[in-house]
N, C-alpha and C positions, 0 to 999 in steps of 0.2 A: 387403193389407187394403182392404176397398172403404169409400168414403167417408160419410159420414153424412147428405149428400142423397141419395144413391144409394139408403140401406137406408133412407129413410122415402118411396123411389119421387119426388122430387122430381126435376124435370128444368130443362134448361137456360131453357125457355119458363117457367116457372114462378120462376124466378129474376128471366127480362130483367121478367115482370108485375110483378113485385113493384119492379122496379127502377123500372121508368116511374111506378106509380102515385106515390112516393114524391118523385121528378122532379117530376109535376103539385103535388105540395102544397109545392112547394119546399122540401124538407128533403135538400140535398142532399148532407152530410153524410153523413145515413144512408144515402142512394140507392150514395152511394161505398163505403159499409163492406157493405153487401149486395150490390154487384158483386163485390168481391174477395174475401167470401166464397163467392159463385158461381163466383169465377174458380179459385178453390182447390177445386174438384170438376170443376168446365168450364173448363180450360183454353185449347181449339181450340175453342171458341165464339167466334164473327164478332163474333154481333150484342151480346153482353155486353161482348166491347172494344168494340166502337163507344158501345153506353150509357157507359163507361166514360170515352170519350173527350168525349161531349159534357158530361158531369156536370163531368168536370177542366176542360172550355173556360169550361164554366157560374161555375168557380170561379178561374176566372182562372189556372190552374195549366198556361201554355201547355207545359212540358218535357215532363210526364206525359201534358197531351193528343195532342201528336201520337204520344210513344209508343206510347200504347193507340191514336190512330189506324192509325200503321202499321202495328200487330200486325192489327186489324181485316182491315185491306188485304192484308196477305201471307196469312192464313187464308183469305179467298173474292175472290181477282183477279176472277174472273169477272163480281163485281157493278159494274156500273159507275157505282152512286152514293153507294156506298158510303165512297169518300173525299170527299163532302160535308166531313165535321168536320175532317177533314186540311188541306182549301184552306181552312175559313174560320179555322183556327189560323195556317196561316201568310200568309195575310193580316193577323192581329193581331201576328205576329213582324214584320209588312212585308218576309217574304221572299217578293216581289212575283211574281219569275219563277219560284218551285217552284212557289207558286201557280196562274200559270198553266198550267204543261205541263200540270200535274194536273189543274186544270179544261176543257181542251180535251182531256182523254182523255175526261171527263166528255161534255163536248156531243157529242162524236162517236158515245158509246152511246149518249146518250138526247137526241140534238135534240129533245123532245118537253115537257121537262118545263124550267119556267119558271126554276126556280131553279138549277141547271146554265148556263145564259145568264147570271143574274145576280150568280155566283160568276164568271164569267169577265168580265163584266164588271167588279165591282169590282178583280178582281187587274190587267186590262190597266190602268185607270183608274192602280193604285199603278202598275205600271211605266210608266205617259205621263207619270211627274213627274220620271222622268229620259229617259226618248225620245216625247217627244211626238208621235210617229207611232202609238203607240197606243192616243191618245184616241180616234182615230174607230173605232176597234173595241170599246174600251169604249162607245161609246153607239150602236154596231149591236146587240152582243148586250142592251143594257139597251131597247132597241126590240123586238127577238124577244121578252123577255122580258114585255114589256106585251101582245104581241101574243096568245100562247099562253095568257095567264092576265089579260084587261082586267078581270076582275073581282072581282079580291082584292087587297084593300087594303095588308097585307103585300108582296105584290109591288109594286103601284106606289109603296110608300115606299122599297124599298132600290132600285129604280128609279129614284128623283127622289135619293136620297141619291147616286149612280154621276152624275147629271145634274149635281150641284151641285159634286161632284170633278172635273169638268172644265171648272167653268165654263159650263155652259149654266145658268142661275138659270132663266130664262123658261121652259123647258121644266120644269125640275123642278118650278117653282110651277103646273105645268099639272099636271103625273102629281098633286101634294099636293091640288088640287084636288079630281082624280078619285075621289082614293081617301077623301075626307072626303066626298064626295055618296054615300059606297057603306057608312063607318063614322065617324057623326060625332065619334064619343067617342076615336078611336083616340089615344090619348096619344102616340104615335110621328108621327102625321102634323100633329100641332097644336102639339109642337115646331117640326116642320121650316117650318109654316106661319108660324110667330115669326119664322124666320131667314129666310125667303125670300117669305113673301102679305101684310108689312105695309109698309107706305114710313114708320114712325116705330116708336120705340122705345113709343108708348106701345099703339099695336095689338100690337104682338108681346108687350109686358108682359099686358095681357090676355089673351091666348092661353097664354103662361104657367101664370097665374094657376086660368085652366080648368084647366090640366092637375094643378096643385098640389092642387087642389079634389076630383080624383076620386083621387090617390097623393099623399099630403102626404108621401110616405118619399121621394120623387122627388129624390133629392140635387142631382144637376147641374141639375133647372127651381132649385132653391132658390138653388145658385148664380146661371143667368141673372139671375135677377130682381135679386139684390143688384148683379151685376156691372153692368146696365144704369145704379142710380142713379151708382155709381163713373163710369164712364165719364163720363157727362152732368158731374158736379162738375167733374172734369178739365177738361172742356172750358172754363169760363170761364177761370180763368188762361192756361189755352192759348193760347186765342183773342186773348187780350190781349199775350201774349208776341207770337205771329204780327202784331200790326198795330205793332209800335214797326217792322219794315221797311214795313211794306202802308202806313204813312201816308205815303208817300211818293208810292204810285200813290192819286188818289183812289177811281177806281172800285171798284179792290180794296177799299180799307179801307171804302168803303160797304158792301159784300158781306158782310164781315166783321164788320161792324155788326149787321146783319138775321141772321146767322147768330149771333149774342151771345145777341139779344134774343129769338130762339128758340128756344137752346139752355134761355134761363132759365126762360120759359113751360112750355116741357115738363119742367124738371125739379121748378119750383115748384107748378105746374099739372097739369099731364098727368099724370106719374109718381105725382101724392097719390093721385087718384082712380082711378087702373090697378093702383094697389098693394092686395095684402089690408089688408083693417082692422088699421090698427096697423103692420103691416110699414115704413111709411112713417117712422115717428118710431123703432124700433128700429136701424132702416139708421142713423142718428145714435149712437144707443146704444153702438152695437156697438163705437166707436173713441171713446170720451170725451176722450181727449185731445189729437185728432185734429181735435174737433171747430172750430175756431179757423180749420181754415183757408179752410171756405167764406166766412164770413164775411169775411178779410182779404182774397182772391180780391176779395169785391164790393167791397169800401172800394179796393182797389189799383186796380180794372178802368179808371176813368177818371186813368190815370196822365197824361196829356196836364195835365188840370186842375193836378194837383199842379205839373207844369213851370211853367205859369204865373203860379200862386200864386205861388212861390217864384224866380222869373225863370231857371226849370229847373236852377237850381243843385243843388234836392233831387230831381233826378227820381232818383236810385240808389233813394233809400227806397222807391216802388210797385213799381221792378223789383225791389226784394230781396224785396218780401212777395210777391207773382206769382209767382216762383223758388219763396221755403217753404210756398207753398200748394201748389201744384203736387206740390211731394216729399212733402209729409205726406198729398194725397191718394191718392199711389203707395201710399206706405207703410202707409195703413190700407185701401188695396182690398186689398193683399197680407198683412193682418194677419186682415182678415174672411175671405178664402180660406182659411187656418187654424185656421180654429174648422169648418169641413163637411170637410177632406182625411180626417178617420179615417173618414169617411160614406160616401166615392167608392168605388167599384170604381175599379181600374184603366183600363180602358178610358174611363172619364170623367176621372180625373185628367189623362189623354193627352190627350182631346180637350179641357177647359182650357186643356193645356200649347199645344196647338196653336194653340189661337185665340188666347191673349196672346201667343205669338210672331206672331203675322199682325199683332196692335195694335202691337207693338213695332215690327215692320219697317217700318211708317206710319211709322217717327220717326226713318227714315233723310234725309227732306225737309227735318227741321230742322237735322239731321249737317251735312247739304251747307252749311247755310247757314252752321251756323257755322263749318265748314272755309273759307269764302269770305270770310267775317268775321277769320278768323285770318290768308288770305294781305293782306288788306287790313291788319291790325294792323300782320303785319311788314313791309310796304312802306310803311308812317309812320310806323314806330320808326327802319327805313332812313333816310327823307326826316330825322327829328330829330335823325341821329348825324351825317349828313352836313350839317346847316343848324349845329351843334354846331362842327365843326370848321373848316367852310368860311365861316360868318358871326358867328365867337364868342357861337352861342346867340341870337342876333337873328331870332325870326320863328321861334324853337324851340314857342313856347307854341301853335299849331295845331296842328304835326305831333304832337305829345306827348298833346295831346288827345284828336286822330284815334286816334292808336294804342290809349288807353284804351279809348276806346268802340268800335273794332274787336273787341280781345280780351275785353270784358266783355258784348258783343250774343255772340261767340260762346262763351263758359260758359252763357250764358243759355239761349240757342238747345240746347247741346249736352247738358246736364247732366242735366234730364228724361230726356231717350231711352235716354241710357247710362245711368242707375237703371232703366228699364221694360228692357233688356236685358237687365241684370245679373238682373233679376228673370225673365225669361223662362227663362234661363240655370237658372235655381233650381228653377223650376217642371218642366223637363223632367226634372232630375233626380229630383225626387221621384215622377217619372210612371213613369220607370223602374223607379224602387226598387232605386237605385244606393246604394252608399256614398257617400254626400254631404259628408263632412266636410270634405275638405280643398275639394272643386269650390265646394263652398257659402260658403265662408269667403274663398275668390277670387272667385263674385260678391259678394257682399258691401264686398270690399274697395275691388272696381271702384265699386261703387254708393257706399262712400263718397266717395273721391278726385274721382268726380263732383259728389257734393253739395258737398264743399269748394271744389272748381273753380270751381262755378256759383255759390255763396256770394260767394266772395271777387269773381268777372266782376261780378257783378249790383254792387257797391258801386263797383268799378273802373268798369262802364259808366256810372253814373250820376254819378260825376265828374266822367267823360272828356267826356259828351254835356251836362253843366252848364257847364264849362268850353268847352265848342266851340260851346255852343248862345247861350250869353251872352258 
């Protein structure tokens, strides 16, 4: 029985038009239910798997895409750029090295064409992040690739973007550069322009801002912009946590000063007038119960004072509020992330997951300290069992002290990071789009056990350093 494209003369090329046209007006849905009914009359059609396959990449549906890629690939071997949608699938799987073989079959039939270069660059790029020999071939072929094509914009942004996966920033802020004197509106390059052509949060926030301005659907700019005021909040109690050790070095805690009084400038300042109208007072809104803890952040910041007042007997009380400021601003950047995640595409969920696990790893410098903070605890809880037994308790009230404010600078120190962990921990899983239930409910737990930790250290240290200090 011959098929019903057949008998009305409809052909395969008649099918892939209809397919594309549908592609451009982004309905890709239908683009998918009109391939497959193409593909149920053209079966051994190439070019209709391959539509096929970029509509499924288009839709985030990586199993099917490389399916319909490979099917693509085994129909016409002969084309050699034909598995384009196959290497850029499994570089969103991160299976880095199928990736590559595939893309240097690629350059080897078409050295000619820009984007062949720049598929093999980004795959080298993922596999230099476990053999770092080779990054410098990801940024030879992402060089080829400026070279054969200097004048489209598209190329030098996934050029500067393969720049920025290796760590060269300065060069990638160059290609971002190029390709915004060539397309200034391009929303792709005035992201990357945010992350890499501002030296403050409030130029990149305008940059943003542009971009939200021409695509308000732009989920992940709608993230940055939130995530930026988060960040900056964080930072006061931080800052303030870091100088109960830095007051020890003066220069340091100078540094740490001028970085306070900066931080606040651009968040009170800067960030009003880089924000869309209104956005600035909703970033408040968004977490109303939450809101308490900027505020106690500033009242805590000069906890020195409070020592003094009180002849440092109460300094526990500005570390305890420094401590729940800090966790409740954790807890409402991660409650605002929440209300955009049914928004994201995958591929932006990932890339969030990605960058708060980068913020988190920052907060392996506090770990250390409070790990050094806890072997000091236990060698003055040592020095107070042994002045216990060896002096009956005579001369016990320093070491017992020391000990206190050893193990409560490190809950202090430690209890942040391991909640911004426990939270990264959370975020990848939902990037995946794992079964989360039990992983989620162990980071959670971990994020409790920290807050409790850090609770109970911060009341412990400000006893222990009241007692030791007076």
């Amino acid at each position: 029985m011959q098929d019903p494209m057949s008998e009305r003369g409809t052909t395969a090329s008649d099918v892939a038009r209809r397919v594309e046209t549908l592609q451009g007006f982004g309905r890709l849905d239908e683009a998918a239910e009109e391939c497959g009914t193409g593909l149920a009359s053209f079966p051994e059609d190439p070019r209709l798997w391959d539509l096929l396959s970029e509509i499924e990449l288009a839709r985030e549906n990586f199993a099917a895409a490389e399916h319909a890629a490979r099917t693509a690939v085994g129909l016409e071997p002969e084309n050699g750029l034909l598995p384009m949608t196959l290497v850029m699938t499994l570089i969103h799987l991160e299976r880095f090295e199928d990736a590559r073989d595939l893309a240097r079959g690629m350059v080897a039939r078409a050295s000619w064409f820009a984007g062949a270069h720049l598929l093999l660059a980004h795959a080298e790029a993922g596999v230099g992040q476990r053999q770092p020999g080779a990054l410098h071939l990801a940024r030879q072929h992402a060089q080829t690739a400026v070279s054969l094509a200097p004048n489209e914009p598209t190329v030098l942004s996934s050029a500067a973007a393969v720049m920025s996966k290796i760590n060269e920033r300065r060069e990638a802020a160059r290609l971002v550069r190029a390709g915004l004197a060539l397309d200034p509106g391009n929303s792709d390059l005035l992201l990357q322009q945010a992350d890499l052509g501002t030296r403050t949060d409030v130029g990149a926030t305008r940059l943003i801002r542009s971009v939200l301005a021409a695509d308000p659907t732009d989920s992940a700019s709608a993230w940055a912009l939130r995530e930026t005021v988060w960040t900056r909040r964080r930072l006061i109690p931080a800052f303030a946590i870091w100088s109960t050790v830095a007051i020890a070095v003066p220069l340091a805690c100078l540094l740490l000063v001028v970085l306070m009084i900066q931080n606040l400038v651009i968040l009170f300042i800067g960030m009003r007038s880089a924000l869309p109208r209104g956005e600035y007072r909703r970033t408040w809104e968004q977490a109303p119960r939450l809101r308490f803890a900027v505020p106690l952040a500033l009242v805590c910041l000069p906890w020195p004072l409070w020592g003094v007042v009180t002849h440092w007997f109460a300094i526990g009380a500005p570390l305890l509020g420094l401590l729940i400021a800090e966790l409740a601003i954790l807890f409402g950047s991660r409650a605002d992330e929440r209300r955009l995640e049914g928004l994201h595409s995958a591929s932006t969920l990932r890339h969030i997951a990605r960058v708060k696990r980068e913020e988190a790893n920052t907060g392996w410098g506090r770990l250390a300290v409070g790990g050094l903070a806890a072997l000091t605890g236990v060698v003055a809880a040592i020095t107070a069992v042994v002045v216990w037994f060896a002096y009956a308790g005579v001369g016990i009230g320093g070491a017992l002290a020391g000990a206190c404010a050893a193990f409560g600078v490190m809950a202090v120190f430690a209890g942040p990071p391991l909640v911004a962990l426990a939270q990264a921990k959370e975020r990848r899983l939902v990037a995946e789009r794992l079964p989360v239930g039990g992983a989620t409910r162990t980071a959670r737990r971990i994020a409790a056990a920290a807050i409790a930790l850090a609770a109970v250290g911060a009341i412990v240290s400000g006893i222990g350093l009241g007692l030791w200090l007076s």
